[in-house]
C-alpha positions in Angstrom: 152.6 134.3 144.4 150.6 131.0 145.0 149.1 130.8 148.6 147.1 127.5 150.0 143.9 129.6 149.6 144.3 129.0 146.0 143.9 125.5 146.0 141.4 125.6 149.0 138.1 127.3 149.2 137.4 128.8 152.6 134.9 125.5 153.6 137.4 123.3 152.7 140.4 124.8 154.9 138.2 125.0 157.7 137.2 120.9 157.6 141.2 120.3 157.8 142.8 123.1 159.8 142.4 120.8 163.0 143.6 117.1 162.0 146.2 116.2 163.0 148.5 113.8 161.0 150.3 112.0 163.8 153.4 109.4 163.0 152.8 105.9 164.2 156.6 104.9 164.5 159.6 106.3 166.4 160.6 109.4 164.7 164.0 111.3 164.7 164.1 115.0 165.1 166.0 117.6 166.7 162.7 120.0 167.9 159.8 119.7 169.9 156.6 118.6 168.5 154.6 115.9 168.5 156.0 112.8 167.5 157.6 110.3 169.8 161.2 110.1 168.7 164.2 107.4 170.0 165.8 110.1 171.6 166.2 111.5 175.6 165.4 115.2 175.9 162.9 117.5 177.9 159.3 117.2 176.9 156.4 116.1 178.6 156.3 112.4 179.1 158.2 111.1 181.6 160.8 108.3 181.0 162.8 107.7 183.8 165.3 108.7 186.8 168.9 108.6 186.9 171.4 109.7 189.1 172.3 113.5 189.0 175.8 114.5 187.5 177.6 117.4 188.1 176.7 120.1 184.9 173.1 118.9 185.3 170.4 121.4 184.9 168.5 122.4 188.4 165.3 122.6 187.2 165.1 118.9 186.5 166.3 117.6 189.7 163.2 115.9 191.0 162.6 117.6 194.8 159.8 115.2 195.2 162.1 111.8 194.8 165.0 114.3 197.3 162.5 115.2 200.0 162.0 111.1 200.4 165.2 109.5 200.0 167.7 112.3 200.5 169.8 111.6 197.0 169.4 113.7 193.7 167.8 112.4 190.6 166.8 113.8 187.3 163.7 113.2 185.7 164.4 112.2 181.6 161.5 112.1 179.5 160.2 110.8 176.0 161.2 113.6 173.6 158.4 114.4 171.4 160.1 115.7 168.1 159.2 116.7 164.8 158.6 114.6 161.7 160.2 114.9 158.6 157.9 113.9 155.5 158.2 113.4 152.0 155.1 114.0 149.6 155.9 111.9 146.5 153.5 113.5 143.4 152.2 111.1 140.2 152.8 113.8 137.4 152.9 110.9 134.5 150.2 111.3 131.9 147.5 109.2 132.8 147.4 111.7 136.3 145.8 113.7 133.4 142.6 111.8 133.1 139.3 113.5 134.5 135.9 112.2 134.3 133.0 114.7 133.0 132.6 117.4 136.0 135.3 116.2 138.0 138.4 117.2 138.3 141.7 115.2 137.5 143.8 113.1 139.0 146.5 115.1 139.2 144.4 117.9 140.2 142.5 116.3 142.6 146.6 114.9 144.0 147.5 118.4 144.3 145.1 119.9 146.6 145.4 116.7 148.8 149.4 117.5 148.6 148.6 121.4 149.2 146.1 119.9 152.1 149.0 117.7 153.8 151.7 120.1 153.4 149.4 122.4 155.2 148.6 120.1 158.2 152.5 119.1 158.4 153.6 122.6 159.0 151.0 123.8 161.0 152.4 121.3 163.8 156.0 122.3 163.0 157.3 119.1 161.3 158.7 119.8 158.0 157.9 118.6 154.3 159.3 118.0 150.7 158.1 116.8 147.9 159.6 115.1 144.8 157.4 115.2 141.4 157.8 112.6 139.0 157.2 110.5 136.2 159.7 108.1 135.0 162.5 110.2 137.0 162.8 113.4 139.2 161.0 116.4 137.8 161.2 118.4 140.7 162.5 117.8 144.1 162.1 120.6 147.3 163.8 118.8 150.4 161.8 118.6 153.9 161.9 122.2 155.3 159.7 124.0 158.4 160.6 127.5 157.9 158.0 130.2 156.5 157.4 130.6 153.4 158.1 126.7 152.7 154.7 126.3 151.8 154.3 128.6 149.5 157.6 127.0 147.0 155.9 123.7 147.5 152.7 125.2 145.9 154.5 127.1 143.3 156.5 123.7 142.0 153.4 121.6 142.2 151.5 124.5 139.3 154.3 124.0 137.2 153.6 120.0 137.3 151.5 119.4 135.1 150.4 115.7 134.4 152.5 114.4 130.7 154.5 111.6 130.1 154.8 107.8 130.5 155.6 106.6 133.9 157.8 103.7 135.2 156.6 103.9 139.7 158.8 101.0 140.1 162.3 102.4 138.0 161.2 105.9 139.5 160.6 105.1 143.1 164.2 102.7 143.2 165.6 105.9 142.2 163.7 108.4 144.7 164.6 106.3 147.5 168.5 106.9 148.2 167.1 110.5 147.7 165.0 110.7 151.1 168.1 109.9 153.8 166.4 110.0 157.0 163.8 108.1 158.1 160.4 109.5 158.1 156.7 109.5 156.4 156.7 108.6 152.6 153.4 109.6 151.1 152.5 108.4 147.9 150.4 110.1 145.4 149.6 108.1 142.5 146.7 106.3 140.5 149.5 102.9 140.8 149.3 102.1 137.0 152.0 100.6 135.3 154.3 97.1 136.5 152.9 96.4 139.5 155.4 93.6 140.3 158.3 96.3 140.2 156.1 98.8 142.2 155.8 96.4 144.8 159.1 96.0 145.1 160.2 99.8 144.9 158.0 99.8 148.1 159.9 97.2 149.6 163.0 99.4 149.0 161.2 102.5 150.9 160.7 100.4 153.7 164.4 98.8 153.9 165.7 102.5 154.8 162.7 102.0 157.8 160.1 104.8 156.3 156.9 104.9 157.6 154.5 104.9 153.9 151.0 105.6 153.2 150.0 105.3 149.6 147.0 107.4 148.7 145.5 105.5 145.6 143.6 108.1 143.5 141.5 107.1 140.9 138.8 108.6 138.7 135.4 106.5 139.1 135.4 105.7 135.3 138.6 103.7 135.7 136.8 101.5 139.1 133.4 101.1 137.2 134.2 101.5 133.6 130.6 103.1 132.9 131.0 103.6 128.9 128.4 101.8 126.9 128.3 103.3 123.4 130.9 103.2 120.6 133.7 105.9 122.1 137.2 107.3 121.2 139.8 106.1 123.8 143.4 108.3 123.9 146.4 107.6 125.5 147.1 109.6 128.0 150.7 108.9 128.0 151.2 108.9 124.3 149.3 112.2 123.0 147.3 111.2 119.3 147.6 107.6 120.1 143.8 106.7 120.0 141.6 103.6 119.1 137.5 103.9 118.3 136.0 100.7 120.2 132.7 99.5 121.5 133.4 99.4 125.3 130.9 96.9 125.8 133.2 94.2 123.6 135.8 94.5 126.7 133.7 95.5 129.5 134.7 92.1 131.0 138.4 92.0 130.5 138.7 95.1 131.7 137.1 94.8 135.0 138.6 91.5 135.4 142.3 93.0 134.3 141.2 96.1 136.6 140.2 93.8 139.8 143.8 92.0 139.6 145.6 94.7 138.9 144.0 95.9 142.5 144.4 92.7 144.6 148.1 92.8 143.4 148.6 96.0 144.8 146.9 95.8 147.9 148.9 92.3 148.9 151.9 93.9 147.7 151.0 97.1 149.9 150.1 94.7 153.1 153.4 92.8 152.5 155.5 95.6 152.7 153.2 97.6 155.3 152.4 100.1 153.3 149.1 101.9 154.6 146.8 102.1 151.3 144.0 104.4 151.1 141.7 104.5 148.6 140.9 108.3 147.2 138.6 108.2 144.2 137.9 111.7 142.7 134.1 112.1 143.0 134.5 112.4 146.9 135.7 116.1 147.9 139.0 115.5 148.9 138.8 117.2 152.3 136.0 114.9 153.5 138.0 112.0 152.3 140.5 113.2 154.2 139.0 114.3 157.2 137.6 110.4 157.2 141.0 108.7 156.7 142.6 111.3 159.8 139.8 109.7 161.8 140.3 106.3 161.4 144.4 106.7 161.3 144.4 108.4 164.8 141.7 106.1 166.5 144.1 103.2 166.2 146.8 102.7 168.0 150.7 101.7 166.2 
């Protein structure tokens, strides 16, 4: 039976059990948390007054605004709700790819899933998660309830990294898929058509999701460190290989690598789409202990 402390040593749980992961735009929900959500209810930011009505609750007449004017008037407030969030997981094949010591991409996604899934429920708001690779592998709809956590866990094991990937064809057909609005996270390294990724996102945030698209890479694909003659695999087409001298394409492939980025990053800022940058030879708990930081010291 899979538990979080199987995908997070004891150091680790203890550098995220406080962050908070706060939404920055209006959420909708139906139970007190944390969020701010469009919706009048009792919480603990006031709002506004209005006139009492008969059926009226007592307790939130406001005997203050009565002792001074002599007329009743209940207090409303900003209801502080829960959020509903969607972890969307990068199980195509080139996930797979792990430089020497470090672990995967895909594994590396995982314990950052395992870590945010953690946080979510800890404050009450409920999470899914939808695996993928050129379609739907496995999909586990936003829930809060006990035990939630654990079936998110078990379905991200049984992921493992295989396969081409199409984000843009997958992510038009994950969308319709997530009906109320909410927080989108995306786990991927971004390869493939970035044209039709970009506008996938654009899709996301028609239906008024709130996105963050954690970028993971593997140093090796950033820096492209390889100097003698090597055998390069497919990751996405098993015993597809090619012997090369990495310094013959050195260039073109930082230049193709650079683009490939700039693309994605206007695309992300077009589309507001949050972009972080997660590169597998920082532990993912201090990387994400660093982005919490920074996400909560700015205001929406």
């Amino acid at each position: 039976m899979a538990s979080i402390t199987d995908y997070l040593k004891p150091g680790e749980l203890a550098s995220i059990k406080n962050l908070q992961l706060l939404a920055k735009q209006v959420v909708e929900g139906s139970i007190s948390g944390i969020h701010r959500s469009p919706y009048k209810g009792v919480s603990i930011e006031f709002a506004q007054h209005r006139d009492y009505v008969h059926g009226d609750e007592i307790r939130r007449v406001d005997w203050k605004v009565y002792a001074k004017s002599d007329r009743f008037y209940v207090r409303e407030y900003e209801e502080e709700t829960n959020l509903r969030a969607t972890i969307l997981l990068d199980s195509s094949g080139s996930m797979g790819y792990g430089g020497e010591g470090r672990l995967t991409k895909h594994e590396y996604a995982v314990r950052l899933a395992a870590s945010l899934s953690y946080l979510l429920l800890r404050q009450s708001d409920s999470v899914g998660m939808i695996s993928f690779d050129t379609g739907v592998r496995k999909f586990i709809p936003p829930r809060s309830n006990e035990g939630h956590l654990r079936r998110m866990l078990e379905a991200m094991v049984e992921s493992k990294p295989g396969g081409e990937t199409s984000l843009g064809r997958a992510f038009h057909s994950l969308a319709p898929r997530i009906k109320r609005r909410g927080l989108v996270m995306i786990l991927s390294d971004g390869f493939g058509d970035t044209k039709e990724l970009v506008k996938s996102l654009a899709h996301f945030r028609s239906a008024r999701h709130e996105m963050i698209f954690f970028h993971i890479l593997d140093p090796d694909e950033v820096e492209f460190p390889f100097r003698d003659w090597a055998r390069f695999e497919s990751m996405e087409e098993p015993g597809q290989f090619r012997k090369v001298d990495p310094l013959s394409f050195r260039a073109t492939y930082l230049e193709n690598y650079r683009r490939f980025e700039a693309e994605l990053q206007r695309g992300c800022r077009q589309n507001r789409v949050e972009l972080v940058g997660m590169r597998t030879d920082k532990p993912f708990d201090k990387a994400l202990s660093s982005y919490m930081a920074r996400r909560n010291s700015v205001k929406a």
